[in-house]
C-alpha positions in Angstrom: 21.0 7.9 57.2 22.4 10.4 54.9 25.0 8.1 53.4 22.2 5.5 52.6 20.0 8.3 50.6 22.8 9.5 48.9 23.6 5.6 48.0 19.8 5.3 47.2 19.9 8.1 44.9 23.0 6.7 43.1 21.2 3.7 42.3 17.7 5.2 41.1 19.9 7.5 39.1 22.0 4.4 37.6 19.0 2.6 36.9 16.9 5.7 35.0 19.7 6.1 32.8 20.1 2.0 32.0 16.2 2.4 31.2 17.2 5.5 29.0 20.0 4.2 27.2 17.7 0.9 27.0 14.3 2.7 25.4 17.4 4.8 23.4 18.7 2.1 21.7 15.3 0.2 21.0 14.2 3.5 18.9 17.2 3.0 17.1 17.0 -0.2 16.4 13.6 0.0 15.2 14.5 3.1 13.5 17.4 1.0 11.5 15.0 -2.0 10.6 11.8 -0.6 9.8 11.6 -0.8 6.5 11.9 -4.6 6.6 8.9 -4.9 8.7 6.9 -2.5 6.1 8.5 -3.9 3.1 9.0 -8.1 3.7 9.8 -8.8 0.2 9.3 -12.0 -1.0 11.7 -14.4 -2.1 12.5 -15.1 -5.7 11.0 -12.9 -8.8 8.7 -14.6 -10.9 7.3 -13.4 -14.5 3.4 -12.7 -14.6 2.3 -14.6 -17.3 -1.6 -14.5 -18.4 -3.5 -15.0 -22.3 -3.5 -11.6 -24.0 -1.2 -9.9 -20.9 1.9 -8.5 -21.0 5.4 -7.5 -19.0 6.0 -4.1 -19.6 9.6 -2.7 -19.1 9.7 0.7 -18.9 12.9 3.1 -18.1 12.9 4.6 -14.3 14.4 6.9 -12.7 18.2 6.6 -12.4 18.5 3.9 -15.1 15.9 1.6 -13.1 13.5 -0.4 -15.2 9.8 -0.1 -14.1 8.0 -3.5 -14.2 4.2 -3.5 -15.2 1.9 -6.6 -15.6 -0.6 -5.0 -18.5 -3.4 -6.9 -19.6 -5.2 -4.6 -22.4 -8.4 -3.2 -22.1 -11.3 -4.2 -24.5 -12.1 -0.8 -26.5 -14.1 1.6 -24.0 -13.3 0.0 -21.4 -11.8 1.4 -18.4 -8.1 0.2 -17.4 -7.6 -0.8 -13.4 -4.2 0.4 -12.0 -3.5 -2.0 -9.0 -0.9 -1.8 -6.6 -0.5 -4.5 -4.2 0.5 -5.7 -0.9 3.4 -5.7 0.8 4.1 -8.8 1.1 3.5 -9.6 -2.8 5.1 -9.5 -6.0 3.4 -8.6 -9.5 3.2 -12.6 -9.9 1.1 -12.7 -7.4 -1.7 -10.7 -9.2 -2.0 -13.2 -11.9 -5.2 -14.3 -10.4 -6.4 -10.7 -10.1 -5.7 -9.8 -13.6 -7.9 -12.7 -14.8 -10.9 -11.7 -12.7 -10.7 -8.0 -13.9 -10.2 -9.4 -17.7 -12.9 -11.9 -17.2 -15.2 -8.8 -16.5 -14.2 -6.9 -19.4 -11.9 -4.3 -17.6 -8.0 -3.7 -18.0 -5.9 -4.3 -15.8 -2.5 -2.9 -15.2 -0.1 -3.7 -11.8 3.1 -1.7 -11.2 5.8 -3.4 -9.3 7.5 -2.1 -6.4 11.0 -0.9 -6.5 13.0 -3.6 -4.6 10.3 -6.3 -5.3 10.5 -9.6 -7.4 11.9 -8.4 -11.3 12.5 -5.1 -9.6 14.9 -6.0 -7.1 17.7 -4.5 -6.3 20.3 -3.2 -4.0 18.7 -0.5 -2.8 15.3 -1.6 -1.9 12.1 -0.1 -1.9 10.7 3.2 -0.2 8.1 5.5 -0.1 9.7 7.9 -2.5 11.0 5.4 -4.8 7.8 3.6 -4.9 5.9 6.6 -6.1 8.4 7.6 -8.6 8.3 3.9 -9.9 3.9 4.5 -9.8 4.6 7.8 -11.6 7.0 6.2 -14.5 4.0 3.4 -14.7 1.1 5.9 -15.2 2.9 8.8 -17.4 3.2 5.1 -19.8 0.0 4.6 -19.2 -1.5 7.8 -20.4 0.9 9.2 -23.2 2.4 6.0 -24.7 -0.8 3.6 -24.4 -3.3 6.3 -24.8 -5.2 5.6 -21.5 -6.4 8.9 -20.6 -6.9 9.6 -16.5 -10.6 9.7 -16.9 -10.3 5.8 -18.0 -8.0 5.0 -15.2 -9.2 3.5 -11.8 -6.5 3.6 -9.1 -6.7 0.4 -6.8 -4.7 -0.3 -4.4 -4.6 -3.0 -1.5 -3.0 -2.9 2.1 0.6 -1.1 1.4 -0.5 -0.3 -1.8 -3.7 1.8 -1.1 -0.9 4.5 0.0 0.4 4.5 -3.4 -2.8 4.8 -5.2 -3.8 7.8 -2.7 -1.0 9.8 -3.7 -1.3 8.9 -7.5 -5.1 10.0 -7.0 -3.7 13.6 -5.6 -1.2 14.0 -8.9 -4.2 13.8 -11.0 -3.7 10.1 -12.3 -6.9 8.6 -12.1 -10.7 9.7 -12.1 -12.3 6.9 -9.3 -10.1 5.2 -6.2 -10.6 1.8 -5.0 -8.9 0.9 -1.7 -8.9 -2.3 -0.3 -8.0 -2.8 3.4 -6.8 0.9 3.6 -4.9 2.5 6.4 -4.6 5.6 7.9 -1.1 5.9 7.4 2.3 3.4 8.3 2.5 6.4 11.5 -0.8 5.3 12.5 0.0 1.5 12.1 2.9 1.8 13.9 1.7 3.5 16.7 -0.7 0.7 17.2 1.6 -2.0 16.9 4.3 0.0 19.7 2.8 2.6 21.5 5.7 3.4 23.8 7.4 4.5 21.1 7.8 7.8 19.1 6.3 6.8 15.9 6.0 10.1 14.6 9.2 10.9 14.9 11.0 7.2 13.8 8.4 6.3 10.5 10.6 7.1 7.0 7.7 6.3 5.1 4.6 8.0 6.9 2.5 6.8 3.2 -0.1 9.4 5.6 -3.2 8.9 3.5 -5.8 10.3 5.9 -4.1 14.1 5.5 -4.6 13.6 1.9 -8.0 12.3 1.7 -10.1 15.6 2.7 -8.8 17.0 -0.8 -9.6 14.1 -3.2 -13.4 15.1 -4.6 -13.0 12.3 -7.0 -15.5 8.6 -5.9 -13.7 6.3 -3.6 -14.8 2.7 -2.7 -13.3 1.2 0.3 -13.5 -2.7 1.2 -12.6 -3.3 4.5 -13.3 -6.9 6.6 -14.0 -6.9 10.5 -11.5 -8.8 11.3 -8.6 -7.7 9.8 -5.6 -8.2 12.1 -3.0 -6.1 10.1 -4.7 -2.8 9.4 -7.5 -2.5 12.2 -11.0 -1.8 10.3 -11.1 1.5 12.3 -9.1 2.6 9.9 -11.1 1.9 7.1 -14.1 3.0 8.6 -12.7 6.3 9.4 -11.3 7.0 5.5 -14.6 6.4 4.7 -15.5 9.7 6.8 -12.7 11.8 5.5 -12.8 11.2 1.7 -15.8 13.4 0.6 -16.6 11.0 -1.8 -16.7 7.7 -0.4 -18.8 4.4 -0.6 -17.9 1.9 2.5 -18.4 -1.8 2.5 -17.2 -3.2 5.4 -17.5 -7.5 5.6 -18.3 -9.2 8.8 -15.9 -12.5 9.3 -13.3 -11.4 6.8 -9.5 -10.6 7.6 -6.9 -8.6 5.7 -6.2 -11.0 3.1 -9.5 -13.4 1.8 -11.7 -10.3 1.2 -11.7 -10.9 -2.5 -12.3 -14.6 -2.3 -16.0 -13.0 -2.8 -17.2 -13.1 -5.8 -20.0 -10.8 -4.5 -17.3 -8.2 -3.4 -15.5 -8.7 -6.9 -18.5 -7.9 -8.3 -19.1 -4.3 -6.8 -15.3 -3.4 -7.6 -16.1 -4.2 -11.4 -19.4 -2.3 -10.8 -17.6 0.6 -9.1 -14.6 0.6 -11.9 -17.1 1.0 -14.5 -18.5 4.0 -12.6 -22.4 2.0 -11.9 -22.2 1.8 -7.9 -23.8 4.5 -6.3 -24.1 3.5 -2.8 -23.1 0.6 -0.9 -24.1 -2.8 -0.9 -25.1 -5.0 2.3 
């Protein structure tokens, strides 16, 4: 009897530390290939091209170049910083920039470091993404005279992380997020909760700790039934941000919220600092 617990224990021990060495190397792994689940850059780089825009190319940090899709605002008009997706490149927001010119507003996208005419071998992070957004705006301001209080930061999915952190470095005076989350910790945690995300995320982009100090308005678009950032999330921004106007859309996912022109309508609204409260 002795001699079969003392086997027994041998082979509960063997297998808690196969399981160990098995959960081990999973957080690992996931630690090592993160960033190509948060940054799926798409293939090719294409050139934004739109009547009356431009490509900006403007020196980076450590002889980068920072790529920024401008199309000029009309003369008192207030200029829309947009930072996109994840899974987007500035051609992408071709479409975009034509909506927000079509309504009289600038519009002005920054590419990611690592993405389409930005690639390169290093790839994109959280840090290098807001130095690349930083480069963008300080161009924005001193070289094509857009002060902060004409500046709208938007951002959408990935990108509302950017245009949080811009808000807190004094960039912009009103913040549009579209299908905002929480932060890539949160996310995470969601999409693997038996693992440690807290302690494997390298880019937490943790919005929600910077939110109670932004005073300035926020608009958040959120649909119900987004399946990449859960509309929890949006929902709860909208209670942390003191200053914040919440539309959420019943039936929409993550990425056909602005097929409405209804919901295009109240960003142009908001941008030109007329919404006051939400619409149905």
């Amino acid at each position: 009897m002795t001699r079969f617990l003392a086997q027994a224990r041998r082979i509960v021990l063997r297998l808690l530390i196969s399981l160990v060495f098995v959960y081990v190397s999973l957080c690992v792994l996931v630690f090592l290939n993160q960033r190509h689940l948060v940054f799926p850059v798409p293939a090719g780089a294409r050139e934004p091209k739109l009547f009356r825009s431009m490509l900006l190319r403007i020196p980076g940090p450590e002889g980068t170049t920072v790529h920024v899709f401008h199309v000029p605002a009309p003369p008192g008009a207030p200029t829309v910083v947009h930072f996109h997706g994840n899974g987007e490149q500035l051609a992408d927001e071709i479409w975009l920039g034509q909506r927000f010119q079509d309504a009289g507003l600038g519009f002005y996208a920054v590419e990611y470091p690592g993405y389409g005419l930005s690639r390169d071998s290093e790839g994109p992070s959280e840090k290098r993404i807001y130095a690349a957004a930083q480069v963008a705006l300080e161009h924005l301001h001193k070289d094509l005279g857009v002060k902060p209080e004409e500046t709208v930061l938007q951002g959408q999915s990935l990108g509302s992380g950017v245009a949080v952190e811009m808000a807190t470095r004094g960039r912009g005076s009103r913040l549009l997020l579209i299908t905002p989350y929480t932060s890539i910790v949160d996310i995470g945690a969601g999409l693997f909760p038996w693992l440690p995300a807290r302690l494997l995320v390298r880019d937490p982009f943790d919005t929600a700790s910077k939110a109670p100090g932004l005073k300035l308005p926020v608009l958040i678009v959120h649909g119900t039934l987004d399946e990449v950032v859960p509309v929890e999330m949006g929902k709860r921004l909208g209670t942390i941000f003191p200053n914040a106007t919440v539309r959420i859309l019943d039936g929409k996912h993550h990425n056909d919220l602005l097929d409405s022109a209804d919901v295009r309508e109240q960003m142009f609204q908001f941008a030109r600092g007329e919404v006051r409260q939400a619409m149905p």
